[in-house]
C-alpha positions in Angstrom: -43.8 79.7 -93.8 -46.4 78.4 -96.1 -46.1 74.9 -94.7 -46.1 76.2 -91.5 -49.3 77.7 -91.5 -51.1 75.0 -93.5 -49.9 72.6 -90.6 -51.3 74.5 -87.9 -54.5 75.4 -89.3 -54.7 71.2 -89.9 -53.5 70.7 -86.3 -56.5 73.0 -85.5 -59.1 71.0 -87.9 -58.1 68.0 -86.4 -58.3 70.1 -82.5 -62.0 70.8 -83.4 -62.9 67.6 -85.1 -61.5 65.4 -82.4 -62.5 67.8 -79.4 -66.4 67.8 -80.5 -66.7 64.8 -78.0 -66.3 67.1 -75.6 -69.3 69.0 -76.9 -70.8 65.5 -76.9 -70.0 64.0 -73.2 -70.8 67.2 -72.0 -74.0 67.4 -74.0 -74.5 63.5 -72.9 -74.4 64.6 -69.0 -76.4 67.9 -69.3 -79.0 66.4 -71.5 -79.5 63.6 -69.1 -79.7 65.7 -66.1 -82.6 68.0 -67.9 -84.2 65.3 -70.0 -84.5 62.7 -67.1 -86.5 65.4 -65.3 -89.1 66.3 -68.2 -88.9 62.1 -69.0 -90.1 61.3 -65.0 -92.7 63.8 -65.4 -93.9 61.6 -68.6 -93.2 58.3 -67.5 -94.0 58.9 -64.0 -90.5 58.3 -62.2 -88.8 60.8 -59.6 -85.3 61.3 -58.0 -85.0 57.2 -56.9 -84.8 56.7 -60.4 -83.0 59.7 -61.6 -80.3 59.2 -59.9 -78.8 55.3 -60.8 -80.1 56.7 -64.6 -77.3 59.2 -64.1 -74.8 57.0 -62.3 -75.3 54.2 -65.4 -74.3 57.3 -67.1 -71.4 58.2 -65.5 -70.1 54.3 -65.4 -71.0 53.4 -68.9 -68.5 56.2 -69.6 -66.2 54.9 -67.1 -66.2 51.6 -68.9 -65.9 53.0 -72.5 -63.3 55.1 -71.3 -61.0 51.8 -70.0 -61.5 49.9 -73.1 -61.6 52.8 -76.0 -58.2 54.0 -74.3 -56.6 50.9 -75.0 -57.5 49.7 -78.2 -56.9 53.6 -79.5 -52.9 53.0 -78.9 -53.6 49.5 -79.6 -55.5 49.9 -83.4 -55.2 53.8 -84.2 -56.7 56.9 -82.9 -59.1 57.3 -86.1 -60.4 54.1 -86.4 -61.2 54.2 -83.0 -63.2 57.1 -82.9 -65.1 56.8 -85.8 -66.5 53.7 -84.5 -67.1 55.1 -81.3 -68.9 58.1 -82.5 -71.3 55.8 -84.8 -72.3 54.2 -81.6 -72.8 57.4 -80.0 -75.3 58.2 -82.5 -77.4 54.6 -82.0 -77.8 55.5 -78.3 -79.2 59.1 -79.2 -81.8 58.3 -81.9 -82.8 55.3 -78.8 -83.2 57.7 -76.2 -84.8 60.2 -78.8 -87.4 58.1 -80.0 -87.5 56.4 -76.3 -91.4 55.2 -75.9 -90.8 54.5 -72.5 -88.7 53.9 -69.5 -87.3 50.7 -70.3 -85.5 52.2 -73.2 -83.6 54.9 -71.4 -81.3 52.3 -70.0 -79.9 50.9 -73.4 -79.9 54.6 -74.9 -77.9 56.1 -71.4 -75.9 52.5 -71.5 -74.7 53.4 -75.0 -74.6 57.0 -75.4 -72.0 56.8 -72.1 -69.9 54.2 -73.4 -69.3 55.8 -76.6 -68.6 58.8 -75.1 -65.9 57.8 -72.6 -64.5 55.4 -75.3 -64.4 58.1 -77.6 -63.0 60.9 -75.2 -58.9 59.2 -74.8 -58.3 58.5 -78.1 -59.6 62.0 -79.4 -57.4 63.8 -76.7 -54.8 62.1 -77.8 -55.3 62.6 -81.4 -54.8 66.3 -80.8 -51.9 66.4 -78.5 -50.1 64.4 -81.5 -50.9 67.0 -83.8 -50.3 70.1 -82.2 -46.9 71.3 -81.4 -44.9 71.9 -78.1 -45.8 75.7 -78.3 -49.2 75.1 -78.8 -50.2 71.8 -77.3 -51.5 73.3 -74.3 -54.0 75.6 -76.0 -55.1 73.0 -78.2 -56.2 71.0 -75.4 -58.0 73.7 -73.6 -60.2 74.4 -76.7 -61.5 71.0 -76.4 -63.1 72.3 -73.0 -64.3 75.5 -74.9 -66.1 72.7 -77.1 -67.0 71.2 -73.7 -68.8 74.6 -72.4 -70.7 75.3 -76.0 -72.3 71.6 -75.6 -73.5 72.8 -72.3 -74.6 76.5 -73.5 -76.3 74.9 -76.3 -78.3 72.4 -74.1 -79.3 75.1 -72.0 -80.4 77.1 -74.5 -82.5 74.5 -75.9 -83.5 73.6 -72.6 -84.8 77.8 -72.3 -86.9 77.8 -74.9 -88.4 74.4 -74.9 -88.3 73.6 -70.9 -92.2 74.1 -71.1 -93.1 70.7 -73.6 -92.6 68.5 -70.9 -91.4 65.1 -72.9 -91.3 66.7 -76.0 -88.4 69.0 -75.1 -86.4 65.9 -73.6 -86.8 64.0 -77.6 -85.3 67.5 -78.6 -82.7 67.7 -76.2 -81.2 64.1 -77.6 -82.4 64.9 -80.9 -80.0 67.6 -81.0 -77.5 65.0 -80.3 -78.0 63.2 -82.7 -77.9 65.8 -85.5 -74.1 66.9 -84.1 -73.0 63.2 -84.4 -73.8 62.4 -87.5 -72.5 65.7 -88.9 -69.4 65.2 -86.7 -68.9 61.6 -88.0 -68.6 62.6 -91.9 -66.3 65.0 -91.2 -64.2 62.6 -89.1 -64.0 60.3 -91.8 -62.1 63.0 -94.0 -59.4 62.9 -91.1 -56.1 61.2 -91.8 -54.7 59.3 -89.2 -52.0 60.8 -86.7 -48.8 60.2 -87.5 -47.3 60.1 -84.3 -49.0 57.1 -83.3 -48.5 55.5 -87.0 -44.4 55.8 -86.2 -44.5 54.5 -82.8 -47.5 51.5 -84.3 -44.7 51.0 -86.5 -41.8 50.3 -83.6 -43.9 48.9 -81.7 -44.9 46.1 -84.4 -41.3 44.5 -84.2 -41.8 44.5 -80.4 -45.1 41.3 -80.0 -43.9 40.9 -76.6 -45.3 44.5 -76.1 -48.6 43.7 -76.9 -51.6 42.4 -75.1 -51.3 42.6 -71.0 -47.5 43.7 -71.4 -48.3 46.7 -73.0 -49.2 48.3 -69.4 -46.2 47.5 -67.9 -44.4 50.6 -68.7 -47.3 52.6 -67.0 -46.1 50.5 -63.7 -42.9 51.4 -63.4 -42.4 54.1 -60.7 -42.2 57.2 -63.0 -45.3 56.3 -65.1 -47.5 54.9 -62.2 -46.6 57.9 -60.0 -48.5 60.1 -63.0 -50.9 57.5 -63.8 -52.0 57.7 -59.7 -51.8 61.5 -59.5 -53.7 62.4 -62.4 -56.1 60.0 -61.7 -56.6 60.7 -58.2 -56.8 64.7 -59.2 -59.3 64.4 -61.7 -61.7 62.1 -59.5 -61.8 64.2 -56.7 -62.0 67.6 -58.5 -64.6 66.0 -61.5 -66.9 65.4 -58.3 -68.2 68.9 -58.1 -68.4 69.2 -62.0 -70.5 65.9 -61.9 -73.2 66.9 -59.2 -73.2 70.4 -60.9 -73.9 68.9 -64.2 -76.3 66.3 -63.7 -78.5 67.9 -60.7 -77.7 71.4 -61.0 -81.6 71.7 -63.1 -82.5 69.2 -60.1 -81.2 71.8 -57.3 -83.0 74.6 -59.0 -86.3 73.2 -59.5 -87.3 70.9 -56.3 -84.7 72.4 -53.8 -84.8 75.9 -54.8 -88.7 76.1 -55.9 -87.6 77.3 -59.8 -88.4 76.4 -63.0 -86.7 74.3 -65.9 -86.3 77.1 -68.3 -85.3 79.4 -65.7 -82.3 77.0 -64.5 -81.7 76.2 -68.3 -81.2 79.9 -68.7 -78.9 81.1 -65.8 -77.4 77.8 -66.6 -76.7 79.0 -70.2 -75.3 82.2 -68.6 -73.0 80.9 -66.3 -71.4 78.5 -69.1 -70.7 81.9 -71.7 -68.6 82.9 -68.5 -67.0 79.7 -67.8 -65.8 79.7 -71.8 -64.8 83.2 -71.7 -62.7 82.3 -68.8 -60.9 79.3 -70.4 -59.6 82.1 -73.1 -57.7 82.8 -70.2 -56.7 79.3 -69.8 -55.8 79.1 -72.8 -52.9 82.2 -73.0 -51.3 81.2 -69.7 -51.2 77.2 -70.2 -48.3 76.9 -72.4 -46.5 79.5 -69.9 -44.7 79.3 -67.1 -47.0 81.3 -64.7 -50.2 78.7 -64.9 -49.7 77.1 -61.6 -49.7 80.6 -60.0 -53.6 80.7 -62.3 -54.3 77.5 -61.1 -53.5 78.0 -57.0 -55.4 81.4 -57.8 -58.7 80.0 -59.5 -59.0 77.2 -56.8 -59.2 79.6 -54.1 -62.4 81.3 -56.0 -63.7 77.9 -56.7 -63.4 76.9 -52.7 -65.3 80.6 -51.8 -68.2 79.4 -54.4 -68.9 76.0 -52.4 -69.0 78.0 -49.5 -71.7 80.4 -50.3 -74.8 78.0 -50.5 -73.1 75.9 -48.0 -73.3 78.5 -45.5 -76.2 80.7 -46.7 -78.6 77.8 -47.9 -79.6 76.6 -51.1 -82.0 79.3 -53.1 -81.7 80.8 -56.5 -79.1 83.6 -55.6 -76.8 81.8 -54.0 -77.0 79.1 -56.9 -76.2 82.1 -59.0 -73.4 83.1 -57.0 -72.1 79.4 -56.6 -72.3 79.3 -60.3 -70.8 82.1 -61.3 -67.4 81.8 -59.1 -67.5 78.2 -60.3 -67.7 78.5 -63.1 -64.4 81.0 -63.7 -62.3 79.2 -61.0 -63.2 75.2 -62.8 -62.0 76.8 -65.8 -59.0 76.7 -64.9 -58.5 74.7 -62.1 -60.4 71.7 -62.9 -61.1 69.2 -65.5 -59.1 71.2 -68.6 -55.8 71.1 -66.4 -56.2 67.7 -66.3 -56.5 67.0 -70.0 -53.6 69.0 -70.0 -51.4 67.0 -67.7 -52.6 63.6 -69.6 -50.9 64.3 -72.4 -47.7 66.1 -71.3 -46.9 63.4 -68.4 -47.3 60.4 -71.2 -45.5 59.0 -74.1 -47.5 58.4 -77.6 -47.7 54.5 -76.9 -49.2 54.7 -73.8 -51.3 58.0 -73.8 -54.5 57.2 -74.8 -54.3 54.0 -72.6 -53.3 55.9 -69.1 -55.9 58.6 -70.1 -58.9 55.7 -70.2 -57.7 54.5 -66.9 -58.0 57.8 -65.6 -61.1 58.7 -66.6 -62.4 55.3 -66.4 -61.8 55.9 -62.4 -63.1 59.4 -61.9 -66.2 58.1 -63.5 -66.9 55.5 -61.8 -66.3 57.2 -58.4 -68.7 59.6 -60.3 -70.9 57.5 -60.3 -71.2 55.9 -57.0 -71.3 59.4 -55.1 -74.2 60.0 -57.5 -75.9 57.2 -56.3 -75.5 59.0 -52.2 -76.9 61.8 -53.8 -80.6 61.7 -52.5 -79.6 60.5 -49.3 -77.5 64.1 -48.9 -80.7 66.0 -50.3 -82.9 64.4 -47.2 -80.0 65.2 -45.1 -80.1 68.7 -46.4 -78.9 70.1 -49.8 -76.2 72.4 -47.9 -74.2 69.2 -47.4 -74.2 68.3 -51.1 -71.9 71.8 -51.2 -69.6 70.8 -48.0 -68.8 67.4 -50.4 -67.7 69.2 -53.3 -65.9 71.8 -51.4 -64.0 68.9 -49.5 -63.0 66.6 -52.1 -61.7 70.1 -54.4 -59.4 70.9 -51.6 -57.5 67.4 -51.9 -57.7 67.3 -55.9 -56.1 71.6 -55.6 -53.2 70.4 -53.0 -52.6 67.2 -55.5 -52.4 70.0 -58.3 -50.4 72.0 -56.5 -47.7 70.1 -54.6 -47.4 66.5 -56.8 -48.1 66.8 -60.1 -47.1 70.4 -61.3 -43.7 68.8 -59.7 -43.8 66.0 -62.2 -41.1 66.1 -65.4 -42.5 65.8 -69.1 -42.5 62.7 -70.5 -41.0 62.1 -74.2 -41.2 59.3 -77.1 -37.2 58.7 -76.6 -37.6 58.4 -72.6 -35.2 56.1 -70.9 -37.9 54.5 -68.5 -39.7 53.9 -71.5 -37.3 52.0 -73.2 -36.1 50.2 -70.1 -39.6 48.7 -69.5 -40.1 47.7 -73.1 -36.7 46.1 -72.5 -37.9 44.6 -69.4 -40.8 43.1 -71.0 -38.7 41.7 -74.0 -36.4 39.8 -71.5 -38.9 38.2 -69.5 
């Protein structure tokens, strides 16, 4: 009983040590969308430039996502991460310190890069040391992590909206500080030892290695996954990423508000989003979370609507927010984590989770880019987008992948590809 406990509260430990990227990327994104605002006023830059800032975001994730993924099955989820959160904290202190506009590019460049490298190999860490009864949960908290990064942004972002420049410096400051702090504790971490057995089989197995190594991820059961998962978090992340990265953008220059006021409600509407993933969280691991999920995607499709169809002001923000905010929860980004580690074996998890992500963000990124072209169109079609792509990522959800069998170390088609690979 003793054992078990002092396992779980480690599987936990390493849950919170590994998920703070999450409080990172999110922190990354929000910071960006705020601090890019408060930077153009200083440097004298608007929206045209806002907006490929945020898509370099987006894509330097995507990128750092493609290659962390790989070399964290490939070398080991802690030596990965450990480099990738050192890197993290060069691009902070850059776009801290930032003098000028010129040095928001190689600050962004880096801080996205090691973020998506990072985010794989962490999620991955924790699904290999929690247990089947808990593996769920401990993947949701990571989103819980995700929410406090934005509540604290947006709390900083309340009380120092009003400095112009200097609140952006505190905003990456801030990151700064939690990378550092997170990176000594990481180092403390052991290494999983999931992925130290199957390093160890897979060592006997060179013809596994190097461009072979993804050829179990294209046979049809893996590839089927690799493509649903992928294709569902894309289309669903749209919404998150407009949210995230213009939401301070919508509230100021559509809807006529201020920074700390959208830093506030923001900070609001994230303490209910967190609450609701406490929900998340109890019905994951059950067998009643798809009837939650078809439930919560509903509510998220009514909150498009309201500033779709009513016009973009403060209320109907608020509203939008609000409803969003319960209904992502659950059926959104976390059910994706989720999936990525259920769906995959140990040797290829972290590797089909940076392909994922690597797609949604670069198709993150190049919606970003149409994003001022939809404001002078008229914001109200910025909500008709995200509305449109949810219902396609929801019916994915829904009617493919909740279909889709676990996927385990010993699996045949495993085996029969690493087989495959040997013989050729």
């Amino acid at each position: 009983m003793t054992s078990t406990r002092s396992a779980n509260r480690h599987a936990w430990w390493v849950a919170f040590l590994s998920g703070m990227v999450s409080y990172l990327d999110a922190g990354a994104i929000v910071t960006t969308g705020t601090a890019l605002v408060l930077y153009g006023n200083e440097f004298g830059f608007g929206i045209e430039t806002i907006a490929p800032l945020s898509s370099i975001l987006t894509f330097s994730i995507a990128v750092g996502a493609l290659i962390g993924g790989r070399l964290g099955d490939r070398f080991g989820r802690r030596r990965i991460f450990i480099l990738t959160l050192s890197l993290f904290a060069v691009g902070a202190a850059i776009l801290t310190f930032a003098p000028g506009i010129a040095w928001l590019y190689p600050g962004i460049i880096l801080l996205g890069f090691a973020a998506g490298a990072d985010l794989p190999v962490s999620m991955s860490m924790i699904a290999e040391a929690a247990s089947n009864d808990n593996r769920g949960k401990m993947v949701s908290f990571t989103h819980i992590l995700w929410m406090a990064g934005v509540i604290i942004v947006s709390l900083l972002g309340a009380l120092f909206g009003n400095l112009g420049v200097i609140a952006g410096r505190i905003l990456y400051g801030h990151l700064l500080v939690i990378a550092i702090i997170v990176l000594v504790l990481r180092l403390r971490l052991p290494e999983s030892k999931a992925w130290q057995t199957t390093a160890a089989m897979m060592a006997v197995k060179p013809e596994m290695r190097g461009l072979s190594a993804f050829k179990p991820l294209l046979t049809r059961r893996y590839l089927s996954a690799l493509v649903a998962t992928g294709v569902f978090y894309a289309l669903v992340n749209i919404a998150a990423n407009i949210n995230g990265q213009f939401s301070t953008y919508m509230y100021t220059t559509v809807a006529g508000s201020t920074v700390s006021t959208a830093s506030t409600i923001g900070m609001i509407i994230t303490i209910v989003s967190a609450a609701s993933l406490l929900l998340l969280m109890r019905i994951v691991d059950g067998r009643r979370r798809m009837i939650w999920f078809a439930i919560m995607a509903i509510l998220s499709l009514v909150a498009f609507m309201i500033p779709a169809l009513l016009g973009v002001t403060v209320t109907t923000l608020v509203i939008f927010g609000v409803l969003y905010s319960i209904g992502g929860a659950v059926a959104g980004e976390p059910m994706y984590k989720v999936w990525s580690q259920e769906l995959f074996p140990t040797s290829h998890r972290a590797t089909a989770q940076g392909i994922t992500i690597a797609f949604t963000r670069i198709v993150a990124a190049l919606v970003g880019l149409l994003i001022p072209s939809l404001v002078a169109f008229g914001a109200t079609s910025i909500f008709f987008l995200m509305a449109g792509t949810s219902i396609v990522a929801f019916a994915i959800g829904i009617f493919w992948i909740a279909r889709m069998p676990k996927a385990t170390d010993d699996d045949p088609a495993l085996r029969d590809a690493e087989n495959a690979s040997a013989d050729a």
